[in-house]
N, C-alpha and C positions, 0 to 999 in steps of 0.2 A: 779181522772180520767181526770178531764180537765186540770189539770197540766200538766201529763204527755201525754197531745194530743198536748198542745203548746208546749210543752219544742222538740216534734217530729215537728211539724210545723217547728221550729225554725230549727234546722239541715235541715232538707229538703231544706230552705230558702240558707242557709250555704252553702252546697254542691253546688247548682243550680251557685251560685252567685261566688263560686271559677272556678267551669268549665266554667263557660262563659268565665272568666277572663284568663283559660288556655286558652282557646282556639282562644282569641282574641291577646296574648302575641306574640311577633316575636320572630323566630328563627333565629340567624346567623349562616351558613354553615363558617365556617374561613379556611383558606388555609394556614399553616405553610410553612415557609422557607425551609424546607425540602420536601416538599407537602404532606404532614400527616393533613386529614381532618378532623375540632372537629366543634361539634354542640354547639351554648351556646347559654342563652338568654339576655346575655349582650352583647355591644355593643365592637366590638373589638379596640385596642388603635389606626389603620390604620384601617380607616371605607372604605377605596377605595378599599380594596381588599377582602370586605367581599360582600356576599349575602345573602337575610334573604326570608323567605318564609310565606307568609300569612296561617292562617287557611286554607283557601282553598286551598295551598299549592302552589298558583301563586309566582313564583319567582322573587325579584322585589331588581333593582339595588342598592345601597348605596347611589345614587344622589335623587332619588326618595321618600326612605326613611326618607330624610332631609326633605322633605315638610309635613307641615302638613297633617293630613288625606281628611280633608275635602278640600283643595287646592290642594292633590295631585287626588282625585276624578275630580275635576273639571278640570286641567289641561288634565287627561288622557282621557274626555269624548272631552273637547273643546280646544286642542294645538293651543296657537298662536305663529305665524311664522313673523318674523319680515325681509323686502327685504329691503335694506339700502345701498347705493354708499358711494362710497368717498367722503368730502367737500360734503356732503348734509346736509344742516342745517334744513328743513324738518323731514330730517330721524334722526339724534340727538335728536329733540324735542319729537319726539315718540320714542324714545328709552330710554329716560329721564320719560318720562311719564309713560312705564311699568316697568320701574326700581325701577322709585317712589311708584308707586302702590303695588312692591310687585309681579309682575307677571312673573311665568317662563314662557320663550319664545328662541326661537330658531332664529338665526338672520342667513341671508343669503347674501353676499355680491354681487353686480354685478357690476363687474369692466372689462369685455372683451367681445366682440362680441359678444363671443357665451354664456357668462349670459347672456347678454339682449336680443337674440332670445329666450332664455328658459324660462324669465322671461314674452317677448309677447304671450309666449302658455299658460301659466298661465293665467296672468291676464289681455290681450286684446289690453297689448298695453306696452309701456317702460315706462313708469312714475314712479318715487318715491316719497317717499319708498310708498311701497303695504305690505299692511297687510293681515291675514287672522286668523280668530276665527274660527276653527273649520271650517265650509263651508261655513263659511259666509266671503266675500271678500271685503277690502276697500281701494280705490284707494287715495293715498295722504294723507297729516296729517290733522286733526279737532280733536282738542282735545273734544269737545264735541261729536264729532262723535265716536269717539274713547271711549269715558266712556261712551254714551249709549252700545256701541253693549259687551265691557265689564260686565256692569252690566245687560245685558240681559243671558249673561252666566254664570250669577251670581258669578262672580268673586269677591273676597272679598274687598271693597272699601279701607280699609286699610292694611299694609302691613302683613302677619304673616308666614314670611320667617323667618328664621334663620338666627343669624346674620354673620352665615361663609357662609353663602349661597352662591355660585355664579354662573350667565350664562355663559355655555359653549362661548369663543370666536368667533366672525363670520367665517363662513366657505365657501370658493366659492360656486355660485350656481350649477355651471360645475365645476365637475373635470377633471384637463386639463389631457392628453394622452400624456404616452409619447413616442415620433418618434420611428421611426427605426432605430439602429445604424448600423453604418459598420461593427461593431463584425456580424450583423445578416448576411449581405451579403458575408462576409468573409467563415461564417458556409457554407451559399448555395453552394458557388463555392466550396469548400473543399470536397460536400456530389457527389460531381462526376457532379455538372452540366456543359457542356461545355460552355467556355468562350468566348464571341464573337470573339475575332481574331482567333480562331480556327477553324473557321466556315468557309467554300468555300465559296466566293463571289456568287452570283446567276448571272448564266451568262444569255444573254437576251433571248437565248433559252429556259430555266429552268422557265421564267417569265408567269402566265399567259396571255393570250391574253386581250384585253383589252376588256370591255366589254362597248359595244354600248349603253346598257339603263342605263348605271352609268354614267352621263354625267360627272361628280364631280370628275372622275380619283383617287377616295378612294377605296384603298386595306384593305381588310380586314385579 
């Protein structure tokens, strides 16, 4: 009788110990050349163009997937954001220092006017580079300053990236707009609007009269 209450014990242990294991495995959703969608739980030979789905069924990128679990937890609770110029030897030094460390991070360049207003709404003022953990905000490099507030977010002291790992390249802080072209003004006049030389001159009869409390002579 106690045999066969272990030998059940044991299955029970069995079963318990595969489900979790299903249920913690990833899915990839893969996308054929043809766009014909197959689910696998291996990892497809072009990892960029796959997506994989947690247990919980949150769907989560292929860049993401390269991070360990416990670094991609702490990335996605505490993102650091790296603001970095051109010729700043400052911002090097700290972009050297989260490299070393093993830290994904997102870099933002400020190289025109209107970075460096977007970058004073931020962070109070234009100095580089400026960091940020999460909500927490550091103005300038200190490599000790910088591995306290690190190891406050418990970021892992040593590296445990992947070694094809890499940070996406710097991306402006503004994205610049682009003008008007003359194709646009070309459409306007085409769509029926009349052209100023087509217009009768305003003769000085047709003029308002001048108005006495606008001393400034501005027509509105």
């Amino acid at each position: 009788m106690k045999q066969s209450i272990v030998v059940f014990n044991l299955i029970a242990v069995c079963v318990l110990w595969f489900s979790g294991a299903a249920q913690a495995q990833a899915v990839y959703r893969i996308v054929g050349p043809d766009g014909k969608v197959t689910f696998s739980d291996k990892a497809p030979l072009d990892a960029s163009k796959a997506t994989t789905s947690s247990a919980s069924g949150k769907r989560i990128t292929a860049t993401e997937t390269g991070l360990p679990y416990e670094l991609r937890q702490i990335s996605s609770r505490y993102p650091v954001t790296l603001y970095s110029g051109v010729g700043c030897a400052p911002c090097n030094s700290g972009r050297l220092l989260l490299q070393g460390r093993g830290i994904p991070f997102t870099e933002n360049s400020v190289t025109t006017p209107e970075d460096a207003e977007a970058l004073k709404r931020i962070s109070g003022d234009n100095s580089l580079p400026f960091l940020t953990i999460g909500g927490q905000k550091i103005k300038g490099f200190s490599e000790s300053e910088w591995v306290q507030f690190l190891n406050a977010a418990n970021y892992p002291a040593t590296s445990l990236l992947p070694a094809n790992y890499r940070n996406a390249p710097p991306k402006p802080l503004v994205m610049a707009q682009r003008p008007a072209t003359a194709q646009g003004q070309t459409d306007a006049q085409a769509s029926g609007d009349e052209k100023p030389a087509d217009r009768e001159p305003d003769t000085p009869q047709s003029r308002p009269a001048a108005n006495s409390s606008n001393p400034t002579g501005i027509k509105f």
